[in-house]
N, CA and C atoms as a LAMMPS dump frame, in Angstrom:
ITEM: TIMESTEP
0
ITEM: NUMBER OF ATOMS
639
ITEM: BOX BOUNDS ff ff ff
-5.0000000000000000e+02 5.0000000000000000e+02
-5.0000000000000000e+02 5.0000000000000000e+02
-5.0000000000000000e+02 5.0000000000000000e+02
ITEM: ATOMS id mol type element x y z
1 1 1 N 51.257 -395.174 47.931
2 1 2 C 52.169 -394.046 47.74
3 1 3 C 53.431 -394.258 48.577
4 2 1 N 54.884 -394.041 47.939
5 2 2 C 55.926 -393.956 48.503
6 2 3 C 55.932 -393.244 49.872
7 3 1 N 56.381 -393.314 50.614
8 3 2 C 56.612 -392.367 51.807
9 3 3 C 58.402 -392.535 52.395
10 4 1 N 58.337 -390.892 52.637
11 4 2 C 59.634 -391.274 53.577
12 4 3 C 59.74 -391.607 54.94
13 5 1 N 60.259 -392.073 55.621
14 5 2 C 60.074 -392.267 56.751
15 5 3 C 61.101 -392.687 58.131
16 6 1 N 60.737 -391.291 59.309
17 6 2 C 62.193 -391.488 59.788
18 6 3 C 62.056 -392.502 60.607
19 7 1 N 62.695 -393.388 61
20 7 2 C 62.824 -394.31 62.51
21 7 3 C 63.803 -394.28 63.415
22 8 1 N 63.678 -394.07 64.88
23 8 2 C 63.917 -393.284 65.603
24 8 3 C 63.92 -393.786 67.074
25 9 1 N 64.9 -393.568 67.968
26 9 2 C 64.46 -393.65 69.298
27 9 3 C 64.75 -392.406 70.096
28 10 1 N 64.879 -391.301 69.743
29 10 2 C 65.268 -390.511 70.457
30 10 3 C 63.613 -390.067 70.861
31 11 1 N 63.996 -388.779 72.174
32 11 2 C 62.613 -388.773 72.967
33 11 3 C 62.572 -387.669 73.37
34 12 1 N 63.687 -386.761 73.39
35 12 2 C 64.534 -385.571 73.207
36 12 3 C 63.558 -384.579 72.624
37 13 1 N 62.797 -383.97 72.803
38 13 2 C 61.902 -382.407 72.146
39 13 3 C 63.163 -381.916 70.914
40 14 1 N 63.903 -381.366 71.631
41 14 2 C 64.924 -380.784 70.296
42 14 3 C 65.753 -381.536 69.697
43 15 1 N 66.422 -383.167 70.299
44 15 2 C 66.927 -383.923 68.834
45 15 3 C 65.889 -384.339 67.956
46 16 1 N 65.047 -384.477 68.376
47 16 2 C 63.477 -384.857 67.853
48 16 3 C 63.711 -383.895 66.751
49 17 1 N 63.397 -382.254 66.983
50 17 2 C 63.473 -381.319 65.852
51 17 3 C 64.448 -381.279 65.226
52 18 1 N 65.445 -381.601 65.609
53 18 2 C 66.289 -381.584 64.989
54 18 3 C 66.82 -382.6 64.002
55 19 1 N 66.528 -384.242 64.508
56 19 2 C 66.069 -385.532 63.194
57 19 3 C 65.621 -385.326 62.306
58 20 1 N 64.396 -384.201 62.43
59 20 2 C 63.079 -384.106 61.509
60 20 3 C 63.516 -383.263 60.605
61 21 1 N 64.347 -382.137 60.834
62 21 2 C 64.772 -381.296 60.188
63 21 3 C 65.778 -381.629 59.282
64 22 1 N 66.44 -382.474 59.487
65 22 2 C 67.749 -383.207 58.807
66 22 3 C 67.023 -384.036 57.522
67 23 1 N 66.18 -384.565 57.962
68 23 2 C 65.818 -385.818 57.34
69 23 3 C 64.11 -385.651 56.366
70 24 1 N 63.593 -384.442 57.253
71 24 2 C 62.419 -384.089 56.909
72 24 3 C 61.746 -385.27 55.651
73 25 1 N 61.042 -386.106 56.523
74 25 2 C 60.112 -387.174 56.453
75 25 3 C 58.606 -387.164 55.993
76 26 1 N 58.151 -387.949 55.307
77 26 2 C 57.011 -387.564 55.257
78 26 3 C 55.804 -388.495 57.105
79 27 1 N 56.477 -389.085 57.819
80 27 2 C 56.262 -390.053 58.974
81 27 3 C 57.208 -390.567 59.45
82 28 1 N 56.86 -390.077 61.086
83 28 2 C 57.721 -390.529 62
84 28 3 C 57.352 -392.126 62.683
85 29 1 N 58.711 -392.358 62.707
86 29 2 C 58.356 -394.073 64.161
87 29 3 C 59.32 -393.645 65.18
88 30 1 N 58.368 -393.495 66.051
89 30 2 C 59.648 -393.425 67.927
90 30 3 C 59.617 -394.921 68.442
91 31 1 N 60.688 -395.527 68.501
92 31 2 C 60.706 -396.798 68.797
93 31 3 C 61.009 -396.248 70.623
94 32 1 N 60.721 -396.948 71.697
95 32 2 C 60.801 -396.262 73.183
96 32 3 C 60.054 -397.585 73.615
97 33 1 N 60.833 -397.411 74.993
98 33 2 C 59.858 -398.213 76.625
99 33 3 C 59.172 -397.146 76.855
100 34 1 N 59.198 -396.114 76.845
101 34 2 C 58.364 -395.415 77.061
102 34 3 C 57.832 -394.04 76.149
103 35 1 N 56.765 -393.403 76.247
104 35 2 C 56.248 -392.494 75.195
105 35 3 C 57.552 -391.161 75.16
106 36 1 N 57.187 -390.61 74.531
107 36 2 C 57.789 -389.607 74.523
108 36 3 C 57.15 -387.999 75.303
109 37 1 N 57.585 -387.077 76.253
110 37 2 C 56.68 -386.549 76.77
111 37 3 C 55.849 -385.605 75.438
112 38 1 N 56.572 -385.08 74.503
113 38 2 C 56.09 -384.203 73.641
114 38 3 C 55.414 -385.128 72.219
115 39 1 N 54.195 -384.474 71.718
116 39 2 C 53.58 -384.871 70.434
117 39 3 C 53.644 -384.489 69.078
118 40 1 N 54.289 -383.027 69.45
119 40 2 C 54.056 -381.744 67.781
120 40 3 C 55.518 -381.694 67.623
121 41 1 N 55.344 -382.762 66.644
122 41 2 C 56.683 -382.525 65.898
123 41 3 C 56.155 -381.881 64.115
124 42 1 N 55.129 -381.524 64.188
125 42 2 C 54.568 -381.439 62.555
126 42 3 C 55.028 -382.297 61.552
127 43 1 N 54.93 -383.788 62.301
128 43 2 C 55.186 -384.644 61.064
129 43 3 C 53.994 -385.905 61.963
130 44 1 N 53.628 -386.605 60.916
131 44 2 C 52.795 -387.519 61.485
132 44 3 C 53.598 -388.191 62.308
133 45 1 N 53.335 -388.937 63.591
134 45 2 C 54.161 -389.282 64.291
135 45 3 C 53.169 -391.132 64.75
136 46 1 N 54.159 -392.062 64.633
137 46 2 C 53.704 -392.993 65.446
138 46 3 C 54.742 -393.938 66.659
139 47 1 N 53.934 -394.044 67.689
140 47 2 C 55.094 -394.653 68.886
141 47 3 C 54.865 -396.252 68.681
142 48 1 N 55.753 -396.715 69.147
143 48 2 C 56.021 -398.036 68.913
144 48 3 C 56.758 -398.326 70.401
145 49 1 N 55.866 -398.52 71.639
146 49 2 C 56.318 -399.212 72.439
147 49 3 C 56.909 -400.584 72.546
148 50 1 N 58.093 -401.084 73.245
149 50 2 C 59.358 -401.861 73.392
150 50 3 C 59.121 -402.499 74.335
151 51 1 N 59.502 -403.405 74.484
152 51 2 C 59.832 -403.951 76.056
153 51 3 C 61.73 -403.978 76.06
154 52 1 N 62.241 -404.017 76.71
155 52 2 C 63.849 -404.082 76.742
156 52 3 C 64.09 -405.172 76.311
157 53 1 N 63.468 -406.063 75.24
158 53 2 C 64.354 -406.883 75.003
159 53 3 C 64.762 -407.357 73.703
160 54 1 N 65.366 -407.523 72.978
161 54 2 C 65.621 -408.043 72.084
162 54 3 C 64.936 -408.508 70.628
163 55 1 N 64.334 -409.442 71.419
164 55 2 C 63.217 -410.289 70.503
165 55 3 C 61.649 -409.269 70.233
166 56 1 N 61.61 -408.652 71.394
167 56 2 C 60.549 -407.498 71.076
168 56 3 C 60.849 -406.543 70.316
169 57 1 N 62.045 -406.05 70.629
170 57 2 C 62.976 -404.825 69.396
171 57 3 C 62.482 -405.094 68.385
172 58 1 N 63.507 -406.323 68.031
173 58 2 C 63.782 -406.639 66.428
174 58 3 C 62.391 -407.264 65.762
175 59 1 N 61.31 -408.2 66.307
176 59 2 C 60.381 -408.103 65.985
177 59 3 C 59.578 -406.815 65.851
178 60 1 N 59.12 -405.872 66.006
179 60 2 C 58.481 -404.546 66.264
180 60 3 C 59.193 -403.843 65.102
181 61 1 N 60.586 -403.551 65.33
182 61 2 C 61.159 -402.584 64.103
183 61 3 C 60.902 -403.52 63.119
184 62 1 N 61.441 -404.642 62.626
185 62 2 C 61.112 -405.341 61.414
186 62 3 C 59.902 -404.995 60.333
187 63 1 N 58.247 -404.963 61.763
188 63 2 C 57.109 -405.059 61.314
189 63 3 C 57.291 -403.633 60.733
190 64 1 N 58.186 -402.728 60.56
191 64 2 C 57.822 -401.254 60.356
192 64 3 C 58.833 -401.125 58.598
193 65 1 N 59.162 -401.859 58.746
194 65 2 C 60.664 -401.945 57.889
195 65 3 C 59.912 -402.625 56.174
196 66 1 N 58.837 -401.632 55.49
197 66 2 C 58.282 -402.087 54.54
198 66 3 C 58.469 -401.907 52.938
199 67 1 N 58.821 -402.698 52.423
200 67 2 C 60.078 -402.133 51.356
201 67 3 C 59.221 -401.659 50.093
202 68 1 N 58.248 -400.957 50.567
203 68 2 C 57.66 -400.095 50.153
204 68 3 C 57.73 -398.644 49.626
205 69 1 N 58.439 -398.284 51.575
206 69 2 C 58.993 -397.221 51.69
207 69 3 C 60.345 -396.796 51.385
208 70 1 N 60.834 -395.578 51.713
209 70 2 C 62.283 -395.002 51.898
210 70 3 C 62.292 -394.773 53.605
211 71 1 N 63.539 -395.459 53.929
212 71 2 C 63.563 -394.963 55.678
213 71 3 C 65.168 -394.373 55.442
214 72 1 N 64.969 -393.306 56.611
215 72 2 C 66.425 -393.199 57.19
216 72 3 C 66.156 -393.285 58.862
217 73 1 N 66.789 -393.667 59.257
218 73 2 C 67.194 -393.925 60.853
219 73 3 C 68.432 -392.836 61.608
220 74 1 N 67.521 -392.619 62.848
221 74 2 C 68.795 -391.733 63.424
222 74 3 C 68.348 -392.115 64.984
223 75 1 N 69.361 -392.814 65.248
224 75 2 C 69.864 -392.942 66.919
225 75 3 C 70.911 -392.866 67.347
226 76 1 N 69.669 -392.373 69.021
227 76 2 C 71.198 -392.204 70.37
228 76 3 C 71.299 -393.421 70.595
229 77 1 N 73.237 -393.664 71.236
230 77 2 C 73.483 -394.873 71.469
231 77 3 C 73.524 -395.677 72.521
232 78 1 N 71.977 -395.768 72.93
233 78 2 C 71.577 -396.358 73.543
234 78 3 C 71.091 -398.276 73.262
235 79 1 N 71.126 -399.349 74.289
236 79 2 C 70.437 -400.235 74.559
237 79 3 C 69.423 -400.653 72.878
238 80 1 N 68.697 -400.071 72.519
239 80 2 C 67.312 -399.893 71.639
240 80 3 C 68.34 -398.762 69.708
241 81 1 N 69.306 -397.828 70.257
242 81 2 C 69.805 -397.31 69.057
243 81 3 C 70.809 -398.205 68.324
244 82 1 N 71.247 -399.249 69.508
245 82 2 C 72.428 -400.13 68.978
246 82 3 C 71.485 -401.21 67.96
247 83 1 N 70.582 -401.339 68.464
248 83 2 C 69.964 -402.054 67.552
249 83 3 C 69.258 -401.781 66.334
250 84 1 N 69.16 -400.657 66.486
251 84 2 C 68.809 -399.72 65.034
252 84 3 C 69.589 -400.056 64.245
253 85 1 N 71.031 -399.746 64.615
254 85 2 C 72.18 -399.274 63.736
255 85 3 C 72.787 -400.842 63.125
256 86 1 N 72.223 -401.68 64.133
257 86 2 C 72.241 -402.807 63.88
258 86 3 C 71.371 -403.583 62.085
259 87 1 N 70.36 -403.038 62.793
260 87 2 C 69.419 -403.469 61.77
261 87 3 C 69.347 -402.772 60.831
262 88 1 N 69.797 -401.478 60.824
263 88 2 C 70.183 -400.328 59.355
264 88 3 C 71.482 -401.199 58.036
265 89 1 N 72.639 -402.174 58.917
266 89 2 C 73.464 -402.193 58.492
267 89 3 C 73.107 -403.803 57.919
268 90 1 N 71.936 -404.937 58.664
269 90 2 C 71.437 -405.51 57.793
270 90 3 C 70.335 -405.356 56.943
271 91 1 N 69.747 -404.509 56.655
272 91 2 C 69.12 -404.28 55.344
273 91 3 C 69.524 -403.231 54.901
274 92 1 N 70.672 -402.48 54.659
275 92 2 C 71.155 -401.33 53.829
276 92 3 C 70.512 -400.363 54.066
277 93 1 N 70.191 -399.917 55.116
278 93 2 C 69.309 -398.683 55.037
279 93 3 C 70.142 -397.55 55.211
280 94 1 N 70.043 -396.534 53.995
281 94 2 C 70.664 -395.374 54.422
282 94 3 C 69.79 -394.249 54.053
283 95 1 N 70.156 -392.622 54.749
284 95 2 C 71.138 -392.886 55.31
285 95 3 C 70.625 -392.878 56.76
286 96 1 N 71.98 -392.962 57.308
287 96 2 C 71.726 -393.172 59.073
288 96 3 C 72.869 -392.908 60.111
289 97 1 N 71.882 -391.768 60.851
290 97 2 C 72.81 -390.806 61.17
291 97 3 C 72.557 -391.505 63.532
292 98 1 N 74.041 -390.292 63.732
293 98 2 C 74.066 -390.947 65.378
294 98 3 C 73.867 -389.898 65.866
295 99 1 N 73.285 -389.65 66.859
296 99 2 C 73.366 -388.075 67.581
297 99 3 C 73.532 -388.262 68.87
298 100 1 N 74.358 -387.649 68.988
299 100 2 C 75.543 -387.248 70.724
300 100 3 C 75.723 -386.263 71.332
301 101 1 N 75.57 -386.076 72.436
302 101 2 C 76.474 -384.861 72.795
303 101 3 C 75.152 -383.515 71.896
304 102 1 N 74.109 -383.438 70.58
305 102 2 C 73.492 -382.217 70.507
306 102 3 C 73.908 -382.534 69.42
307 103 1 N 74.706 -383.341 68.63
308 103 2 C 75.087 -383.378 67.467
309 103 3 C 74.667 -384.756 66.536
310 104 1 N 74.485 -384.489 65.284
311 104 2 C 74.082 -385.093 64.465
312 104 3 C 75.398 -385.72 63.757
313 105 1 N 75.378 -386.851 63.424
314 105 2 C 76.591 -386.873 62.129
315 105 3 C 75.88 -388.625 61.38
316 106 1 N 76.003 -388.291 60.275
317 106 2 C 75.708 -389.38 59.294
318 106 3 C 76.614 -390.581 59.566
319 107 1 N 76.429 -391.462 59.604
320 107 2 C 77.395 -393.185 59.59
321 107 3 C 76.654 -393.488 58.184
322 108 1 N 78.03 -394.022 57.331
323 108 2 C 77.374 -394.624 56.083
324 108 3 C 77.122 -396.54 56.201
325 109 1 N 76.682 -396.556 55.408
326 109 2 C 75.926 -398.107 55.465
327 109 3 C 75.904 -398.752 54.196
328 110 1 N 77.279 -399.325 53.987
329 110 2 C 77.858 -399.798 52.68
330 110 3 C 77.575 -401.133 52.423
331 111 1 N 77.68 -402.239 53.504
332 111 2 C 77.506 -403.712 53.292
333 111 3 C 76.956 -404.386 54.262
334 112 1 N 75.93 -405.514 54.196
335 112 2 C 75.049 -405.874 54.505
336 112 3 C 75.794 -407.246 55.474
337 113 1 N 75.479 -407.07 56.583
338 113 2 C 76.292 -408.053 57.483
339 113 3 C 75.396 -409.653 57.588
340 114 1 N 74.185 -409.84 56.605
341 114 2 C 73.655 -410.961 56.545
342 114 3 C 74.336 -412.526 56.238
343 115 1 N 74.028 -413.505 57
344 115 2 C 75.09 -414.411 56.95
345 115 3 C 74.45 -415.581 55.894
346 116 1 N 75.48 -416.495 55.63
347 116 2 C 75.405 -417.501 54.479
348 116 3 C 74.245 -418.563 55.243
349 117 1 N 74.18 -419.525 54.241
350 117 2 C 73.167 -420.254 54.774
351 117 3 C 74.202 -421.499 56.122
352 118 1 N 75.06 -421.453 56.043
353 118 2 C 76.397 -422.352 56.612
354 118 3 C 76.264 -421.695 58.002
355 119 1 N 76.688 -420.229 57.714
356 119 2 C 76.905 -419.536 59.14
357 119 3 C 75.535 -419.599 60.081
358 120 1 N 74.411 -419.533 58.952
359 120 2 C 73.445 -419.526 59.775
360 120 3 C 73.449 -420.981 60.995
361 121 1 N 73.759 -421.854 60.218
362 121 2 C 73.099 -423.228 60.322
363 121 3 C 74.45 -423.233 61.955
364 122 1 N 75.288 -422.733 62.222
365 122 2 C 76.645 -422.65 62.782
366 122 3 C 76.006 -422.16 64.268
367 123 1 N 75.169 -420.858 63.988
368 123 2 C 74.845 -419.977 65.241
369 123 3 C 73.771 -420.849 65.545
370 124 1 N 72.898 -421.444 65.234
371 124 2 C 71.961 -422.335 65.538
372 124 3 C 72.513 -423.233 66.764
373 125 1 N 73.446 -424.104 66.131
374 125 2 C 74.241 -424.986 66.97
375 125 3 C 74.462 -424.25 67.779
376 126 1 N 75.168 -423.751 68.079
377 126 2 C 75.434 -422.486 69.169
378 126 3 C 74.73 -422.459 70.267
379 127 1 N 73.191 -422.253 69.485
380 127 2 C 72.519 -421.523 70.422
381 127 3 C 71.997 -422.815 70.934
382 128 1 N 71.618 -423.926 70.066
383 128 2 C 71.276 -424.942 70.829
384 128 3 C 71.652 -425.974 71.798
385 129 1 N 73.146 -426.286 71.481
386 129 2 C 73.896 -426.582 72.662
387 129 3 C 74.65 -425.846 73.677
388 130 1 N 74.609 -424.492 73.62
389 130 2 C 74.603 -423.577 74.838
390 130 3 C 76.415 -422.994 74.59
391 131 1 N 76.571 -423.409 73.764
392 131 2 C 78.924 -422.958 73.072
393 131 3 C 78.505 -423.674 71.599
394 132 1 N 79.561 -423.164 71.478
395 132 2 C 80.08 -423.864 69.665
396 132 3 C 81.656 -423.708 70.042
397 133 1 N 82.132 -424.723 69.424
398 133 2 C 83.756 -424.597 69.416
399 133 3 C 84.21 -425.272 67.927
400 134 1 N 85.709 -425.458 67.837
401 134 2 C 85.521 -426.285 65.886
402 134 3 C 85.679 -427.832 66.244
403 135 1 N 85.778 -428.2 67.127
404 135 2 C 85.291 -429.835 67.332
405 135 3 C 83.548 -429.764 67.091
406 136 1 N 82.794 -429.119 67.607
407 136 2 C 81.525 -429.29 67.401
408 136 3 C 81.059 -429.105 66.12
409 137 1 N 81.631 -428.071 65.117
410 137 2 C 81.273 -427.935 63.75
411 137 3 C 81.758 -428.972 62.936
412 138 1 N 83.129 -429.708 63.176
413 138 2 C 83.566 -430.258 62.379
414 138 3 C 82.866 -431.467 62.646
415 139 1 N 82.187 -432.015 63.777
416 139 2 C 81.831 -433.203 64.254
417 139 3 C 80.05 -433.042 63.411
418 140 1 N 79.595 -431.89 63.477
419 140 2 C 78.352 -431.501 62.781
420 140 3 C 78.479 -431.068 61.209
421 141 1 N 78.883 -430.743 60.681
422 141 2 C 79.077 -430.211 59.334
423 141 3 C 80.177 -431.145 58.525
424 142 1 N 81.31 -431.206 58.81
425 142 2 C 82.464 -432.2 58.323
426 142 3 C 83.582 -431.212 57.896
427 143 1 N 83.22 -429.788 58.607
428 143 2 C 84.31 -428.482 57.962
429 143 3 C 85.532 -428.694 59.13
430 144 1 N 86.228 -428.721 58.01
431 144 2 C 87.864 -429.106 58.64
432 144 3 C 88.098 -427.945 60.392
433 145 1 N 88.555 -428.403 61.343
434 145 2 C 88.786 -427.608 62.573
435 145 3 C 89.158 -425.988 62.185
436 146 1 N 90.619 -426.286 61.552
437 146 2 C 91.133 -424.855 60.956
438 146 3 C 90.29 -424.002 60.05
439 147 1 N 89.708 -424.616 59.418
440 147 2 C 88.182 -423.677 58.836
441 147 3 C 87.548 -423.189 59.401
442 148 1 N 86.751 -424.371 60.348
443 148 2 C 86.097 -423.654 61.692
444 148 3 C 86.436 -422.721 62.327
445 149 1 N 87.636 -422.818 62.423
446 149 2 C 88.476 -421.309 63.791
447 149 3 C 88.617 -420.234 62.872
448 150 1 N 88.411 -420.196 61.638
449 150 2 C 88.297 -419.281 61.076
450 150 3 C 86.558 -418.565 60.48
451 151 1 N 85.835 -419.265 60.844
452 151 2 C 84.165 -419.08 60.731
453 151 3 C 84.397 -418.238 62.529
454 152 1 N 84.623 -419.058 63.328
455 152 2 C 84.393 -418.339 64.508
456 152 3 C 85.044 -416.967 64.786
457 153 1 N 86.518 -417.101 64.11
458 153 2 C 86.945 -415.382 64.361
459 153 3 C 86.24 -414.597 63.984
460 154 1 N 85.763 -414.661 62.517
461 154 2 C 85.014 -413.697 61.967
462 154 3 C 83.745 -413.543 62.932
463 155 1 N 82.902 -414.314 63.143
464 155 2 C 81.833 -413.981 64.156
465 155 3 C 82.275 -413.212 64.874
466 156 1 N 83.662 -413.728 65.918
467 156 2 C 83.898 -412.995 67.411
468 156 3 C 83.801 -411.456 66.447
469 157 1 N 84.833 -411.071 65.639
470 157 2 C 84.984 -409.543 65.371
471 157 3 C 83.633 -409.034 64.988
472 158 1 N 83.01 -409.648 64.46
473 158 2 C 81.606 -409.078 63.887
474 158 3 C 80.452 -408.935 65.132
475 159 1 N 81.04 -409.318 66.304
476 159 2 C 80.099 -409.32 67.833
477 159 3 C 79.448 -410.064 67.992
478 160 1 N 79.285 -411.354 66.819
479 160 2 C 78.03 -412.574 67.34
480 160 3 C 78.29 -413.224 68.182
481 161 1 N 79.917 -413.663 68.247
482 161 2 C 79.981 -414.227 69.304
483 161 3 C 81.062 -414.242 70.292
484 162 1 N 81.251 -414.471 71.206
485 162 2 C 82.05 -414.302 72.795
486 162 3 C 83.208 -415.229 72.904
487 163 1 N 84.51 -414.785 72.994
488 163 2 C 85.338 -416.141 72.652
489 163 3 C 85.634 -416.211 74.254
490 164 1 N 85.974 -417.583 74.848
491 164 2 C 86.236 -417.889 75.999
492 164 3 C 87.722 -418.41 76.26
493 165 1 N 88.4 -418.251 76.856
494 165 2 C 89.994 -418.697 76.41
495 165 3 C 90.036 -420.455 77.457
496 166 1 N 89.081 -420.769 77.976
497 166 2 C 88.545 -422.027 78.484
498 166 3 C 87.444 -422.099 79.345
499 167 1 N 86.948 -423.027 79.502
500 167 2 C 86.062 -423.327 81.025
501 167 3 C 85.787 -424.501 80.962
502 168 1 N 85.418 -425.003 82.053
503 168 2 C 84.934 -426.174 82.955
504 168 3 C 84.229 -426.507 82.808
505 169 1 N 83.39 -427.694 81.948
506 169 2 C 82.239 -427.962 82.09
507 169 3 C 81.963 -429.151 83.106
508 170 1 N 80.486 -429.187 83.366
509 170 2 C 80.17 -430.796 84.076
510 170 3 C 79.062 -431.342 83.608
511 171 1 N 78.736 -432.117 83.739
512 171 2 C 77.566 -432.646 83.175
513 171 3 C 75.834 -431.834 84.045
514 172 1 N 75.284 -431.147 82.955
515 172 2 C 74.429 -430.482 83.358
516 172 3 C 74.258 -429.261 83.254
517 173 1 N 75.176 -428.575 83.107
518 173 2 C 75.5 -427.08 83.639
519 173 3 C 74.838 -426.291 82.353
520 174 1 N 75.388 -427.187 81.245
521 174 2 C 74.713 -426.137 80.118
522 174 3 C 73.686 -426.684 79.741
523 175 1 N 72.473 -426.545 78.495
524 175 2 C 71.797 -427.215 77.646
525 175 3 C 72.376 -428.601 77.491
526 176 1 N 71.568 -429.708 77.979
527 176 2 C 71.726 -431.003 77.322
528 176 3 C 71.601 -430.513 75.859
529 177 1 N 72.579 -431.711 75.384
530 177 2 C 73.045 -431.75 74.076
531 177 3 C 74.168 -433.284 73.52
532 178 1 N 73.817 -433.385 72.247
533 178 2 C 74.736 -435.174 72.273
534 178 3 C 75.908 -435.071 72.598
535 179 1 N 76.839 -434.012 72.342
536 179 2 C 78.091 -433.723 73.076
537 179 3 C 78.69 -434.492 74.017
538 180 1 N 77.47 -434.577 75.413
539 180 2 C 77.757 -435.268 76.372
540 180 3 C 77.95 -436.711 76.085
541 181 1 N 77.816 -437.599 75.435
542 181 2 C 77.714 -438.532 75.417
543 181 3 C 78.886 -438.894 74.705
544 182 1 N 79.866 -437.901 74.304
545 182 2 C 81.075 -438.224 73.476
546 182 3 C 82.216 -437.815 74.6
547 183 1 N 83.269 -438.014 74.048
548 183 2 C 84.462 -437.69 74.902
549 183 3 C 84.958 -436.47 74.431
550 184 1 N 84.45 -435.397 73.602
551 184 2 C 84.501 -433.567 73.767
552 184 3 C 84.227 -433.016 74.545
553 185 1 N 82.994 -433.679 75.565
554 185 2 C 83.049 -433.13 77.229
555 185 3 C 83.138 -433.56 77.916
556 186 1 N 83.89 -433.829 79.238
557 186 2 C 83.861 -434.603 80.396
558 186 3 C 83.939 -434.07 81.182
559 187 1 N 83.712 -434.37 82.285
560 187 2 C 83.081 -433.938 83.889
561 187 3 C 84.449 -432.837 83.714
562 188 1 N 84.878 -432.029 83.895
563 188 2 C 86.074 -431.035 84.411
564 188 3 C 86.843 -431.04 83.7
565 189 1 N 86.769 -431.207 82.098
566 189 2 C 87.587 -431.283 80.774
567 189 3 C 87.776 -429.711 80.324
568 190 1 N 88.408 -429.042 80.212
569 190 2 C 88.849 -427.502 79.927
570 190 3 C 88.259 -427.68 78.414
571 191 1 N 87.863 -426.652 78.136
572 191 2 C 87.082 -426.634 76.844
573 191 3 C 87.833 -425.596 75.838
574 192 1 N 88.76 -425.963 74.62
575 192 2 C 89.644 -424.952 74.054
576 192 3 C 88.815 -424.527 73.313
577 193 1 N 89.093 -422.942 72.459
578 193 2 C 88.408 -422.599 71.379
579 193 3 C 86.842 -422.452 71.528
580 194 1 N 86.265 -421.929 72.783
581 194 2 C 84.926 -422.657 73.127
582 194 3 C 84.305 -420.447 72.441
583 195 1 N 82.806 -420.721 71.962
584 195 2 C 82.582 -419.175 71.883
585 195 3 C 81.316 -419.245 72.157
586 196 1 N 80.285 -418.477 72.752
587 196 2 C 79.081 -418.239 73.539
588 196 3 C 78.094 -417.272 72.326
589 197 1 N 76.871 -416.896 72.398
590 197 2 C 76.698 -415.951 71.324
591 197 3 C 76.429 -414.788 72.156
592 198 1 N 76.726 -413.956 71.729
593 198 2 C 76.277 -412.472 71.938
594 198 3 C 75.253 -412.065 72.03
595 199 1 N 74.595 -410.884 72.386
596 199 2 C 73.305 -409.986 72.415
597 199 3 C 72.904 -409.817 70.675
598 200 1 N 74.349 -409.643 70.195
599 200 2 C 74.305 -409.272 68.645
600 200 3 C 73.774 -410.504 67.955
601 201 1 N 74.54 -411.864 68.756
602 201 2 C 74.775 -413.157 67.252
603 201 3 C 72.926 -413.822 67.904
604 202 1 N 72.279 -413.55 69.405
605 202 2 C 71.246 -413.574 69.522
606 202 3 C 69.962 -412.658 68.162
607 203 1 N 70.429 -411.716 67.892
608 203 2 C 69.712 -411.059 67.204
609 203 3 C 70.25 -411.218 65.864
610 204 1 N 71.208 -411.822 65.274
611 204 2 C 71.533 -412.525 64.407
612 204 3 C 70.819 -413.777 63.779
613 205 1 N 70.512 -414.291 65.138
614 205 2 C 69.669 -416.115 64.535
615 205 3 C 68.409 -415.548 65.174
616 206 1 N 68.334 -414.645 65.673
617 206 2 C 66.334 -414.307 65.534
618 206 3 C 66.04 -413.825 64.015
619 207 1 N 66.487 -412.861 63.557
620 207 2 C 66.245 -412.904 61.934
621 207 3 C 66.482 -414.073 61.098
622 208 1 N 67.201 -414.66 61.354
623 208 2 C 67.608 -415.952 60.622
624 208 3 C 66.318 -417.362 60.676
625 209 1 N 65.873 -417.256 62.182
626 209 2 C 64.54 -418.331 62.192
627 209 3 C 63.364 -417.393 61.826
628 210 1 N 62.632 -416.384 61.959
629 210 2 C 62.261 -415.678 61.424
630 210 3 C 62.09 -415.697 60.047
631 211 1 N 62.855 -415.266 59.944
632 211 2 C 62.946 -415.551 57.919
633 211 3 C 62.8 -416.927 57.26
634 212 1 N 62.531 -417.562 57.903
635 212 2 C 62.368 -419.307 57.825
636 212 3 C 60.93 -419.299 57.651
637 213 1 N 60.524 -418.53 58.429
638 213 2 C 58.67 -419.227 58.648
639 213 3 C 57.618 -418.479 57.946
């Protein structure tokens, strides 16, 4: 049987009633580090303890995320709601609302921020040699530099990844990687165009290997 179902981190007694009331669900998920003190919300309720990090988040909400159901999502913007709103906006889930301040208001959720199989293969590198810059893509892929700097803007604006306006590398400092062994890094060589990944472009290539296996 279909079900609706809200998902949730608030912990709040009255945004609580007040989610439920908006959205009136047939089952609740409180995503939390910790329980919530209150139980009677008159909707079935299940907790879904977190650890603060990331990979526990997005694994945990995922397992709840059954396209079975109908969900709407409503979080505070917190640490754990950013990632809701996160994960609402890659699988289309609407609708999905923010609550602040005692107030509710809907955010719509029009397009799906899931990346190509290219971009994927891009944040990988990334993550595996510890930067990506467009010498490294073009030296890995064969995509022209100026292409590249244009794959990376879009990331930076989209939050995957961190642009650096230079730094210093030396041998060691980051992830070994073949890099070193070329003349793109040298002991105290300023690194142009260099970008790091984010909390976001981290939780970007965890769905991405994920969905692999």
């Amino acid at each position: 049987m279909r079900e609706k179902i809200l998902v949730t981190n608030l912990k709040s007694k009255d945004n609580i009633h007040m989610a439920v009331s908006e959205v009136k669900p047939d089952k609740m998920v409180i995503i939390s580090s910790r329980k919530a003190k209150f139980s009677d919300f008159e909707v079935k309720t299940k907790y879904i303890k977190i650890k603060n990090q990331f990979e526990d988040i997005i694994h945990k909400i995922n397992g709840v995320l059954d396209a079975n159901n109908d969900f709407s999502i409503v979080a505070k913007p917190d640490k754990i709601g950013m990632y809701l709103l996160w994960l609402a906006q890659m699988h289309l889930i609407n609708p999905v609302y923010l609550i602040s301040h005692g107030e509710l208001q809907q955010i719509p959720v029009v397009q799906s921020s899931k990346l190509s199989d290219k971009e994927g293969e891009i944040l990988k590198l990334a993550d595996c040699h510890g930067f990506i810059d467009p010498k490294s893509i073009n030296k890995e892929f064969g995509i022209a530099e100026d292409n590249a700097k244009e794959y990376l803007e879009k990331f930076s604006k989209m939050g995957i990844l961190k642009y650096f306006e230079t730094k210093e590398f030396k041998v060691g400092e980051e992830k070994a990687h073949a890099y070193y062994s070329t003349d793109l890094i040298e002991k105290g060589k300023e690194i142009e165009d260099m970008y790091l990944l984010t909390e976001t472009g981290k939780m970007a290539l965890y769905l991405i290997l994920t969905s692999e296996e």
